[in-house]
C-alpha positions as protocol buffer text, in pm:
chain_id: "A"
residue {
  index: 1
  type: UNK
  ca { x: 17104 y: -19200 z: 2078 }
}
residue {
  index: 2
  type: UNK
  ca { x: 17070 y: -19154 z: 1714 }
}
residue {
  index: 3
  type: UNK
  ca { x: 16774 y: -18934 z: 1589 }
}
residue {
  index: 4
  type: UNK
  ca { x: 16637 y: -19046 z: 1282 }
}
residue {
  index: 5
  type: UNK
  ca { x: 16471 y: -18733 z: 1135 }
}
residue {
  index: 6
  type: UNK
  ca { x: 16310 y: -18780 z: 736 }
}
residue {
  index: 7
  type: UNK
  ca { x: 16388 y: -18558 z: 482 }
}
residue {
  index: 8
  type: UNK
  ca { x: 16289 y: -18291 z: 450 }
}
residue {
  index: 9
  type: UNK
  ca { x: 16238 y: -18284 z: 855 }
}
residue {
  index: 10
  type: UNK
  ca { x: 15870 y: -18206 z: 802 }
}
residue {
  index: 11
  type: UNK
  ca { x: 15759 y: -18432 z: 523 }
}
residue {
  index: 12
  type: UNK
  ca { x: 15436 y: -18605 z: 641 }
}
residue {
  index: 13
  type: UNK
  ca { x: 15362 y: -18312 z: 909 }
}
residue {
  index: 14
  type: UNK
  ca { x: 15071 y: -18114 z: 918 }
}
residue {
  index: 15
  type: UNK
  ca { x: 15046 y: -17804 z: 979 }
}
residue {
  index: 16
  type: UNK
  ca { x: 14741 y: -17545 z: 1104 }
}
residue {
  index: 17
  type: UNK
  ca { x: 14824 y: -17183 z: 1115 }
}
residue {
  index: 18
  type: UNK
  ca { x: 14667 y: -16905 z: 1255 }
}
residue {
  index: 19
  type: UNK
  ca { x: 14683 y: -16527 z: 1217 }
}
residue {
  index: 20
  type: UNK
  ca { x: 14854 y: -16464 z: 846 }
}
residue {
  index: 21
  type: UNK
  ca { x: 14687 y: -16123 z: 762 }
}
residue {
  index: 22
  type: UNK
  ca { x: 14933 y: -16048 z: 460 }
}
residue {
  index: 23
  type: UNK
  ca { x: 15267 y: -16133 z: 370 }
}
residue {
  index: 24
  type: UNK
  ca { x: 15438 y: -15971 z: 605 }
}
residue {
  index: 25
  type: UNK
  ca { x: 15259 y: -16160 z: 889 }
}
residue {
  index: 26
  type: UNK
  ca { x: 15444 y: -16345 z: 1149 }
}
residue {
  index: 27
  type: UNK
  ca { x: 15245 y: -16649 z: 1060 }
}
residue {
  index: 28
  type: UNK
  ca { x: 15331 y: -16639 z: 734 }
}
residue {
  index: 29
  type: UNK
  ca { x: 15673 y: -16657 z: 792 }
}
residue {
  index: 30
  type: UNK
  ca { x: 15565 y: -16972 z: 950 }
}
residue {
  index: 31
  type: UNK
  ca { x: 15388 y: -17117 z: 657 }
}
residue {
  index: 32
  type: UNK
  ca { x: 15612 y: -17016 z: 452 }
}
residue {
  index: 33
  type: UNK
  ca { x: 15893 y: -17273 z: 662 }
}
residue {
  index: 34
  type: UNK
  ca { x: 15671 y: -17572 z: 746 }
}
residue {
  index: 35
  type: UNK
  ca { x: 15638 y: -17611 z: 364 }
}
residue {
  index: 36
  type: UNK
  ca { x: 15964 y: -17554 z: 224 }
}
residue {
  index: 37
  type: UNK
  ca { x: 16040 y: -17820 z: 507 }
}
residue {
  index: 38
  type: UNK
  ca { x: 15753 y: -18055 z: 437 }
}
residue {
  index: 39
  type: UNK
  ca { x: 15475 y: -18000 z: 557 }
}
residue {
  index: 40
  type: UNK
  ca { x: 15125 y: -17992 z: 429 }
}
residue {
  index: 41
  type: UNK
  ca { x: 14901 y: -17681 z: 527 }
}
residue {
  index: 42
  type: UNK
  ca { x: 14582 y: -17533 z: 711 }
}
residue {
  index: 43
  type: UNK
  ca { x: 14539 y: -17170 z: 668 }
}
residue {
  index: 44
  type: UNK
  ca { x: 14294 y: -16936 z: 872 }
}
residue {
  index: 45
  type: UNK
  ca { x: 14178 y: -16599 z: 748 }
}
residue {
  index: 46
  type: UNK
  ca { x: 13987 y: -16397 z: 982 }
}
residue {
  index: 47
  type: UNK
  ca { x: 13691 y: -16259 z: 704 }
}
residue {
  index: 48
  type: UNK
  ca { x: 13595 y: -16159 z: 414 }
}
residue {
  index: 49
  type: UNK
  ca { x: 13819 y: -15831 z: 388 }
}
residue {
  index: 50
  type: UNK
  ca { x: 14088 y: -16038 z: 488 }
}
residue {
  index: 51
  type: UNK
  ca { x: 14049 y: -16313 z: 262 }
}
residue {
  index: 52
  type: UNK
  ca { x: 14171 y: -16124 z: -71 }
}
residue {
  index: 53
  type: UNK
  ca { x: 14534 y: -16105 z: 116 }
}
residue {
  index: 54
  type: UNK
  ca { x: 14528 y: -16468 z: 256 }
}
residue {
  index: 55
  type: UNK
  ca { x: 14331 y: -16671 z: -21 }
}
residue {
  index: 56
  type: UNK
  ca { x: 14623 y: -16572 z: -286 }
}
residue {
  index: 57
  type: UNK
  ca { x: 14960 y: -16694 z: -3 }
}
residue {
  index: 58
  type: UNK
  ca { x: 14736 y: -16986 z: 82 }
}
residue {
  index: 59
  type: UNK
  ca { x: 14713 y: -17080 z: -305 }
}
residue {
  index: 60
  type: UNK
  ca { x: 15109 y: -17004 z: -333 }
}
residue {
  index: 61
  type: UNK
  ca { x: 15144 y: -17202 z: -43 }
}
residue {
  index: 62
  type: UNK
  ca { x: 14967 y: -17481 z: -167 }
}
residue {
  index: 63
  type: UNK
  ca { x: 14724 y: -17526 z: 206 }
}
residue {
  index: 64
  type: UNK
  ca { x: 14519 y: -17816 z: 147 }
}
residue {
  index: 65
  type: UNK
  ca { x: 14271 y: -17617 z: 386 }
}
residue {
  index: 66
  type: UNK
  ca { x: 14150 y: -17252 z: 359 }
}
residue {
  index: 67
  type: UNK
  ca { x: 13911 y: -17125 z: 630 }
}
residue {
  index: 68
  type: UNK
  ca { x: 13762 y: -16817 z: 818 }
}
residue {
  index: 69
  type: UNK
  ca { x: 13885 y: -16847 z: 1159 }
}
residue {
  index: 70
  type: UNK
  ca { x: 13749 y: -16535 z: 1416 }
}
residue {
  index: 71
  type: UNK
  ca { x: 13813 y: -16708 z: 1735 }
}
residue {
  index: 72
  type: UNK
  ca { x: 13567 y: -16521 z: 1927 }
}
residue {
  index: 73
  type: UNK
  ca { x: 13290 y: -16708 z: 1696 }
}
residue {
  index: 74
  type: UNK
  ca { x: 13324 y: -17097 z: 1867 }
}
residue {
  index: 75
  type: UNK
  ca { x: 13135 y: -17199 z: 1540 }
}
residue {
  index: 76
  type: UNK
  ca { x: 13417 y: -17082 z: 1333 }
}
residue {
  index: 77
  type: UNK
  ca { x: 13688 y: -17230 z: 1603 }
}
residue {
  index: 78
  type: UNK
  ca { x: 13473 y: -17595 z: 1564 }
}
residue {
  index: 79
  type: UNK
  ca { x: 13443 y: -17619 z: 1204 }
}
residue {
  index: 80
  type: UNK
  ca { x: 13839 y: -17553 z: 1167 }
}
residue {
  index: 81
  type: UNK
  ca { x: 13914 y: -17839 z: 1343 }
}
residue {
  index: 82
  type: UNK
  ca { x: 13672 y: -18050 z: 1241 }
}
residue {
  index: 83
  type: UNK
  ca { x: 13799 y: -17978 z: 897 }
}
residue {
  index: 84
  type: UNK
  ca { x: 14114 y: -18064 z: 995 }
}
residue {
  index: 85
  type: UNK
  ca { x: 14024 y: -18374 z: 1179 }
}
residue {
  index: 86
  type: UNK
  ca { x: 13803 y: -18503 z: 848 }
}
residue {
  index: 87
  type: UNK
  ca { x: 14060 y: -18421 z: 608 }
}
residue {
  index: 88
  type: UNK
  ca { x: 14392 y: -18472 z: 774 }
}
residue {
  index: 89
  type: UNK
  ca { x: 14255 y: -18729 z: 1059 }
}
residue {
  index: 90
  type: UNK
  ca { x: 14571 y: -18565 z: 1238 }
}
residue {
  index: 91
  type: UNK
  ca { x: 14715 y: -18293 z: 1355 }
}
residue {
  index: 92
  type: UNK
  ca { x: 15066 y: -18247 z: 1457 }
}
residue {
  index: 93
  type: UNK
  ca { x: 15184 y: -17827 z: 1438 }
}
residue {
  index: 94
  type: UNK
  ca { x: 14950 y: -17534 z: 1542 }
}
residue {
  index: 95
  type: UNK
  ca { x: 15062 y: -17194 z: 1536 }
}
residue {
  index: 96
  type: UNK
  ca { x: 14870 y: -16893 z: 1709 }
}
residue {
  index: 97
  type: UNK
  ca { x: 14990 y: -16581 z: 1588 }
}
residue {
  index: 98
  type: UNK
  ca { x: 14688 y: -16338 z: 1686 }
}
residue {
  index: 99
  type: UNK
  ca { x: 14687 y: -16031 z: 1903 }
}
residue {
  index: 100
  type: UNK
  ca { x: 14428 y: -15784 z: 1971 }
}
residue {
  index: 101
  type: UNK
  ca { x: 14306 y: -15472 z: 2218 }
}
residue {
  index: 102
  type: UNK
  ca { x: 14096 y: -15184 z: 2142 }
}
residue {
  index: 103
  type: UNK
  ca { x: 14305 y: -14909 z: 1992 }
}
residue {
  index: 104
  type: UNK
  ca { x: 14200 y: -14673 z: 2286 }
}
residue {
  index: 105
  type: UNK
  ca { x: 14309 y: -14905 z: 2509 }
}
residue {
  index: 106
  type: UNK
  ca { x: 14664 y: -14986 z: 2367 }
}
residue {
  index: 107
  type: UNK
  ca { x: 14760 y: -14644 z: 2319 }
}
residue {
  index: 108
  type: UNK
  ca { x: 14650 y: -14564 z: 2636 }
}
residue {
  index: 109
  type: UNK
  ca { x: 14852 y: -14654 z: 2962 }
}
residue {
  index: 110
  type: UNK
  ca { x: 14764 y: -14931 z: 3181 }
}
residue {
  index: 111
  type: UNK
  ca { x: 14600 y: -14741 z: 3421 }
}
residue {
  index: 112
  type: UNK
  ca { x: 14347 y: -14624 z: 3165 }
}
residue {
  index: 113
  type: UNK
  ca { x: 14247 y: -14951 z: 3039 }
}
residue {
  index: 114
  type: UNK
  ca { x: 13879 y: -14990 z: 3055 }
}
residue {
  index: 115
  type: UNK
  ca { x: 13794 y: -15385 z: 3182 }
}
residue {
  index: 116
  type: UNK
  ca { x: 13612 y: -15426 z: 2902 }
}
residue {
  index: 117
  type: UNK
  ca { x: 13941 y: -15374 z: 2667 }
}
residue {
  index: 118
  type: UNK
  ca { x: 14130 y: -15563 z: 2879 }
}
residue {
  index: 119
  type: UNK
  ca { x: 13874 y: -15848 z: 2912 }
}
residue {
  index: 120
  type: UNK
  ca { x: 13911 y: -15863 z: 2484 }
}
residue {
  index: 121
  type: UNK
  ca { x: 14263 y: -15820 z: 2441 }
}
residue {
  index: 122
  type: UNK
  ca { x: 14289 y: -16130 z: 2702 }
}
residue {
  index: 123
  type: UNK
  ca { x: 14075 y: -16357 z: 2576 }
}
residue {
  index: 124
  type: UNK
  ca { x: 14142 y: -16333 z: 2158 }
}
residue {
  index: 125
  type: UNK
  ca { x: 14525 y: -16293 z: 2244 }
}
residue {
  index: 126
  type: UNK
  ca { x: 14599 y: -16511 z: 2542 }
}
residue {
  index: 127
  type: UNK
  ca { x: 14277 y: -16755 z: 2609 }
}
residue {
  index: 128
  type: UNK
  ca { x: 14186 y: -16835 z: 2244 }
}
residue {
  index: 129
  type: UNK
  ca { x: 14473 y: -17013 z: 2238 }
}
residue {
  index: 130
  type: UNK
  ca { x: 14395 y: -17233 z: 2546 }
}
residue {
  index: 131
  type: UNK
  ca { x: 14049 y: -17332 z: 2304 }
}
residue {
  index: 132
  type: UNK
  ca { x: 14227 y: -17395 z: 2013 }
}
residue {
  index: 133
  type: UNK
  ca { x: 14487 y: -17653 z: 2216 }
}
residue {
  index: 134
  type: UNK
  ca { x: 14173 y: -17825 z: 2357 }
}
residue {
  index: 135
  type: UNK
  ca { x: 14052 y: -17892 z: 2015 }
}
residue {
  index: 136
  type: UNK
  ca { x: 14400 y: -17926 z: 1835 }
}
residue {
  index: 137
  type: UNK
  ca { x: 14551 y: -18221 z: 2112 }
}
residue {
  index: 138
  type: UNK
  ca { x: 14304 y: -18459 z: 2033 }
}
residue {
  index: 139
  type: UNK
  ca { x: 14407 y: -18473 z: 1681 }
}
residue {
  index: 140
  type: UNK
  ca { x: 14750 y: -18464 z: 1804 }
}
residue {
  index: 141
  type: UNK
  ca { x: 14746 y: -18862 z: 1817 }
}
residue {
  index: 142
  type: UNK
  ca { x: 15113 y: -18886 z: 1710 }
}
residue {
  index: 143
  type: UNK
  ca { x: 15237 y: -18585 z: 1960 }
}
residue {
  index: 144
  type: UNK
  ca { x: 15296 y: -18215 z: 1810 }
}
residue {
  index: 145
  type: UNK
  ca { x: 15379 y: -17909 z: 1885 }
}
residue {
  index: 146
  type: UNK
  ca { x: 15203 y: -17584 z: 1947 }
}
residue {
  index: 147
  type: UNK
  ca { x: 15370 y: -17209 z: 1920 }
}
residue {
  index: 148
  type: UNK
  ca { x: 15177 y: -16874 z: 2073 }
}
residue {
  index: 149
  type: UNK
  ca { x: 15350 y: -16543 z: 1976 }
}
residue {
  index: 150
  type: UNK
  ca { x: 15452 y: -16326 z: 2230 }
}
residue {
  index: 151
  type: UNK
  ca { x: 15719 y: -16064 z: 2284 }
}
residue {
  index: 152
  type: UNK
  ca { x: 15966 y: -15931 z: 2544 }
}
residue {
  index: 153
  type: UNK
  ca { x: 15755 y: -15682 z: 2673 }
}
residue {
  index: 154
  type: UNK
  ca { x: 15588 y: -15974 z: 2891 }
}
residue {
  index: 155
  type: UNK
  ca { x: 15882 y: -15998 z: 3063 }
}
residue {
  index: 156
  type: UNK
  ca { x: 15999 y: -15607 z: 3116 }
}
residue {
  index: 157
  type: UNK
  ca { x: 15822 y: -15309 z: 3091 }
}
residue {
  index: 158
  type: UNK
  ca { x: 15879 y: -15197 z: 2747 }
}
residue {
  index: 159
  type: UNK
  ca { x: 15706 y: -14810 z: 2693 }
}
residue {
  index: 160
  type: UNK
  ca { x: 15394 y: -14794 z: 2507 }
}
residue {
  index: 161
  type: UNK
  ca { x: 15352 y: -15173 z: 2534 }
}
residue {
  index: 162
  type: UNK
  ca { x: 15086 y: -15108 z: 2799 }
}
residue {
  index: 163
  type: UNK
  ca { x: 14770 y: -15391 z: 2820 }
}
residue {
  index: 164
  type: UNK
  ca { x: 14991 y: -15629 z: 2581 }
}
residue {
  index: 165
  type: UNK
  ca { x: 15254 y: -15647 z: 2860 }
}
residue {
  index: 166
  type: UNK
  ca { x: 15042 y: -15828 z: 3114 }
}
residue {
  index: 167
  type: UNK
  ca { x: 14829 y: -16018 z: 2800 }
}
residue {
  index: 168
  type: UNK
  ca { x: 15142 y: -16146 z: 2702 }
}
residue {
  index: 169
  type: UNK
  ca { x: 15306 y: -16249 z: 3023 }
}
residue {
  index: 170
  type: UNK
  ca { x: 14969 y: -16428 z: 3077 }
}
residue {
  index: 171
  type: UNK
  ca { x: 15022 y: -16608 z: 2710 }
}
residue {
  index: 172
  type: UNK
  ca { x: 15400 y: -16730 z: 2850 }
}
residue {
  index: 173
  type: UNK
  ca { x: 15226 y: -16834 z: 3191 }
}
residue {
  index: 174
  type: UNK
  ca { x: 14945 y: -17010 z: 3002 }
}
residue {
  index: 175
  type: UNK
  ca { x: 15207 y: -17201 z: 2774 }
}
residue {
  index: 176
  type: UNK
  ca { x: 15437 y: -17328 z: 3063 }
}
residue {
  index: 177
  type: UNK
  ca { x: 15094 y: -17481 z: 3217 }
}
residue {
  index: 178
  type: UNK
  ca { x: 15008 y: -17655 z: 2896 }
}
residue {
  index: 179
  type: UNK
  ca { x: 15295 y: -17787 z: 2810 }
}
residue {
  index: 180
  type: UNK
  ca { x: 15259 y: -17976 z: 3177 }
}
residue {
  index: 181
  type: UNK
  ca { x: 14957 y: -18097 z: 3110 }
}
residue {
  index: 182
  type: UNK
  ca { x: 14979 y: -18188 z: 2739 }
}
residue {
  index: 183
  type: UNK
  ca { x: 15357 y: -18318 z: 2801 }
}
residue {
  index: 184
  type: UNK
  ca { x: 15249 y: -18693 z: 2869 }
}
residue {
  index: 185
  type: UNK
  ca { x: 15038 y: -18726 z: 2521 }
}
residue {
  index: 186
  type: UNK
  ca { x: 15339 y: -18631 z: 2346 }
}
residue {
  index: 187
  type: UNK
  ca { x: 15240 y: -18261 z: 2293 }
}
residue {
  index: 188
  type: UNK
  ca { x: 15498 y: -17943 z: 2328 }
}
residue {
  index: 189
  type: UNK
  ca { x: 15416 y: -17592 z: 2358 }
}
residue {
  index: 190
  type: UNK
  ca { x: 15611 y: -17269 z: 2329 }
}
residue {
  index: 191
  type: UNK
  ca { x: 15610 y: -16927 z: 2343 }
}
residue {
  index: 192
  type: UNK
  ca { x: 15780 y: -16766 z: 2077 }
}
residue {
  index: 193
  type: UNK
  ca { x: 15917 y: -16417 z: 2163 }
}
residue {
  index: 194
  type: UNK
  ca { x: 16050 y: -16265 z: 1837 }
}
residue {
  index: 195
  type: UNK
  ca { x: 16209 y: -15891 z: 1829 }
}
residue {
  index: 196
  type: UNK
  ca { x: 16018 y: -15637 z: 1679 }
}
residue {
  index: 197
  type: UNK
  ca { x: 15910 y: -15671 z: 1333 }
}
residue {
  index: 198
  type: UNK
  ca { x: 15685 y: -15441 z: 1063 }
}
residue {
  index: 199
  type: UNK
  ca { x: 15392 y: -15636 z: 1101 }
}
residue {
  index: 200
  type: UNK
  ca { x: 15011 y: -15529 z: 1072 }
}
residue {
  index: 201
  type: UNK
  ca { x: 14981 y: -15569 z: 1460 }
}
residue {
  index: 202
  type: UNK
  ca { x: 15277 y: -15392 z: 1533 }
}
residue {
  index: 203
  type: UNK
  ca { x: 15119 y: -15077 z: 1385 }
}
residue {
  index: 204
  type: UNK
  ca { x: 14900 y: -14989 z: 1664 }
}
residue {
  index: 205
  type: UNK
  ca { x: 15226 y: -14951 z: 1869 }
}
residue {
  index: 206
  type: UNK
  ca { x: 15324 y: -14568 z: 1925 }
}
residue {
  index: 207
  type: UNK
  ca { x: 15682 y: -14519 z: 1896 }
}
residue {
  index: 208
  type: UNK
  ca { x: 15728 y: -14853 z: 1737 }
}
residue {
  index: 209
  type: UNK
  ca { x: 16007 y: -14730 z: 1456 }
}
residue {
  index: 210
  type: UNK
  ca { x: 16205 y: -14620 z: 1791 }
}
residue {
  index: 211
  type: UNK
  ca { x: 16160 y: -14902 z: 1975 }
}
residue {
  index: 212
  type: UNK
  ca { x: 16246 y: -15124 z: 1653 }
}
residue {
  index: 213
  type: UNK
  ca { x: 16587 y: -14862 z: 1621 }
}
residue {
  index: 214
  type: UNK
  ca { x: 16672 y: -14911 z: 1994 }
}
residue {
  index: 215
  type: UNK
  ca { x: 16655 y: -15296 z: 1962 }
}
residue {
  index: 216
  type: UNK
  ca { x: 16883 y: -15317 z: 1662 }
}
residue {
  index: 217
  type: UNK
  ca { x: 17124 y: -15131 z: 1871 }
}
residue {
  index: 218
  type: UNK
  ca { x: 17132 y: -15350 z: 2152 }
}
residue {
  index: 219
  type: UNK
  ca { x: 17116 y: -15662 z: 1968 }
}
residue {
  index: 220
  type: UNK
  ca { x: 17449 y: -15851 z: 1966 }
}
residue {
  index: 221
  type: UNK
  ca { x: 17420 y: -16007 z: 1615 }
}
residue {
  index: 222
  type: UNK
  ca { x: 17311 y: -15630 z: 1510 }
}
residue {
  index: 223
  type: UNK
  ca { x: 17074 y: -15738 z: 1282 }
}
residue {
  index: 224
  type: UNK
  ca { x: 16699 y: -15712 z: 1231 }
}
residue {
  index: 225
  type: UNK
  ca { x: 16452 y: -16023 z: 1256 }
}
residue {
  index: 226
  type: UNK
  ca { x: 16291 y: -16096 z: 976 }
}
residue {
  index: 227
  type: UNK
  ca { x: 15947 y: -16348 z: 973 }
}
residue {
  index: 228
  type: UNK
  ca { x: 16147 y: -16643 z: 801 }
}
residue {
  index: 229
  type: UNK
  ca { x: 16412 y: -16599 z: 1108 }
}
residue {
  index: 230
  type: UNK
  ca { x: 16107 y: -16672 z: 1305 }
}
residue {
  index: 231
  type: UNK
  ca { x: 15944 y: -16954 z: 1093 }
}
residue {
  index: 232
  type: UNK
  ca { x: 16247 y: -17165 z: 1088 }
}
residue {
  index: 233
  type: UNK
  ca { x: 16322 y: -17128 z: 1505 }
}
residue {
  index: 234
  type: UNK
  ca { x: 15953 y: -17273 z: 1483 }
}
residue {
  index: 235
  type: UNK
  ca { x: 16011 y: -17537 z: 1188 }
}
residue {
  index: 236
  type: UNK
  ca { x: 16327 y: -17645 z: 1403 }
}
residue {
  index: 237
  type: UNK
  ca { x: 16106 y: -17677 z: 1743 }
}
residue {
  index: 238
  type: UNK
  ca { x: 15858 y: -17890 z: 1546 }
}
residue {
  index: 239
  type: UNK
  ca { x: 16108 y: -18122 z: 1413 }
}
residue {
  index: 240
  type: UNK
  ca { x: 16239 y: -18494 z: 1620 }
}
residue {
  index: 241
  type: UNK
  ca { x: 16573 y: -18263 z: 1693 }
}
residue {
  index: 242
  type: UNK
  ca { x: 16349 y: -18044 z: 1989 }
}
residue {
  index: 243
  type: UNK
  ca { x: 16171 y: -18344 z: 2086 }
}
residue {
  index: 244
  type: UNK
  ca { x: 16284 y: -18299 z: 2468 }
}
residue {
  index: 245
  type: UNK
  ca { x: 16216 y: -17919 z: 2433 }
}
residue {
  index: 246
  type: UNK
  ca { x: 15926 y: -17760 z: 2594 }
}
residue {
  index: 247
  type: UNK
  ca { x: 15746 y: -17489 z: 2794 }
}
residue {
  index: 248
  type: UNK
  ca { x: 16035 y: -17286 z: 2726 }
}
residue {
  index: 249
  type: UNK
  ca { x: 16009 y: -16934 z: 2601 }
}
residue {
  index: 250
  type: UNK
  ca { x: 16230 y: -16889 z: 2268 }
}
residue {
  index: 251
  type: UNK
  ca { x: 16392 y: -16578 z: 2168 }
}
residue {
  index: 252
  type: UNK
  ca { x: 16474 y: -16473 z: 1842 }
}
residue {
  index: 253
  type: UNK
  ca { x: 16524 y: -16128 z: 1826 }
}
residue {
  index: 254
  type: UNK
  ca { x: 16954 y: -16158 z: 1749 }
}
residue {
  index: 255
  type: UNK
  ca { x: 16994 y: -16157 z: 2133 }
}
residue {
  index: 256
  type: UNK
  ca { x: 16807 y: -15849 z: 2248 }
}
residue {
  index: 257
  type: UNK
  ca { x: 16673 y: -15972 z: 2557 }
}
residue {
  index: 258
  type: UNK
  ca { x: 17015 y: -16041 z: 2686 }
}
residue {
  index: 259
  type: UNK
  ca { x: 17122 y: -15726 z: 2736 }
}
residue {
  index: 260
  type: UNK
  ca { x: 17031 y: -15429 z: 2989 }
}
């Protein structure tokens, strides 16, 4: 069967991304492929201090929407998507690239996470994506596809990963389950599980620079991930060619995860 795929593959998409903090964001990356592939643009910012570092990608990027976006404010999470739903009347990518824990709990061990730490860390990194799909698949009339970010560490224990190893294994769990239920509108969801890269988020890890050097040296390809190498494995998952894709955790970390 022939797959008739316009070009570029994402002309006529669009897009809503979630967690660019500066250029060297994850979700950038993302942005940064959906448009050089197509598609139009919805970018978040998550306040005022952040919008000096969004506002001027956004602009570069050409988003047809620019919003705050704290997703523990539902106000904030509602207006987005209405937005969305006025201007765009559809919706067919959303990206959730957002992570948090108290800093006292992340660089502590798991034993010494307070409930109240792990309580935030799981519901702004794991269940605020499970309110942004309920408001995203409705506007999702023509199918779509969602992305959550999440890393190895939810998989194997990786040192210093701590709380964010069980957040994220929850994310993966929480993406298999929506893809079931949102498979029959149409609607495929993945968890993408890059290898470590210099992000904003990533400097609350202790040890990170060693854990980025041991990585590197395991990694068959033997070469570091950059957020573009992540933006196009998620440009490719939103195009017709992945259309029978989903649910499925995707690497792309140049093979890390495959070896001991």
């Amino acid at each position: 069967m022939t797959v008739e795929v316009p070009h570029p593959p994402l002309a006529g998409r669009r897009a809503l991304v979630v967690g660019i903090a500066n250029e060297h964001s994850i979700a950038y990356g993302c942005a940064r492929a959906f448009r050089e592939l197509g598609a139009s643009l919805a970018i978040t910012y998550l306040n005022d201090k952040a919008r000096p570092f969004v506002a001027p990608l956004a602009e570069q990027l050409g988003a047809d929407i620019v919003m705050p976006l704290d997703v523990t404010d539902a106000g904030q999470m509602a207006a987005v998507f209405e937005a969305v739903g006025t201007q765009w009347r559809r919706l067919d990518i959303l990206v959730h690239s957002i992570a948090f824990a108290p800093r006292a709990d992340l660089q502590g061990g798991l034993l010494d996470c307070s409930a109240a730490g792990f309580a935030q860390a799981m519901d702004i990194s794991c269940h605020s994506f499970v309110r942004m799909a309920k408001l995203a698949a409705p506007l999702m009339t023509e199918g779509g596809a969602m992305f959550a970010m999440s890393y190895h560490g939810a998989q194997v224990v990786v040192p210093n990963y701590n709380v964010m190893g069980p957040v994220k294994a929850a994310l993966e769990a929480t993406c298999r389950y929506l893809a079931y239920e949102l498979g029959h509108r149409g609607i495929r969801v993945h968890p993408i599980s890059p290898g470590p890269l210099k992000t904003r988020a990533a400097s609350g890890l202790k040890g990170f620079d060693l854990l980025l050097h041991d990585e590197l040296q395991r990694a068959p390809v033997g070469e570091a991930v950059d957020i573009m190498d992540v933006g196009f494995a998620c440009a490719y998952l939103a195009t017709p060619y992945a259309r029978r894709m989903t649910g499925t955790t995707i690497y792309v970390d140049s093979g890390a995860n495959i070896m001991v």
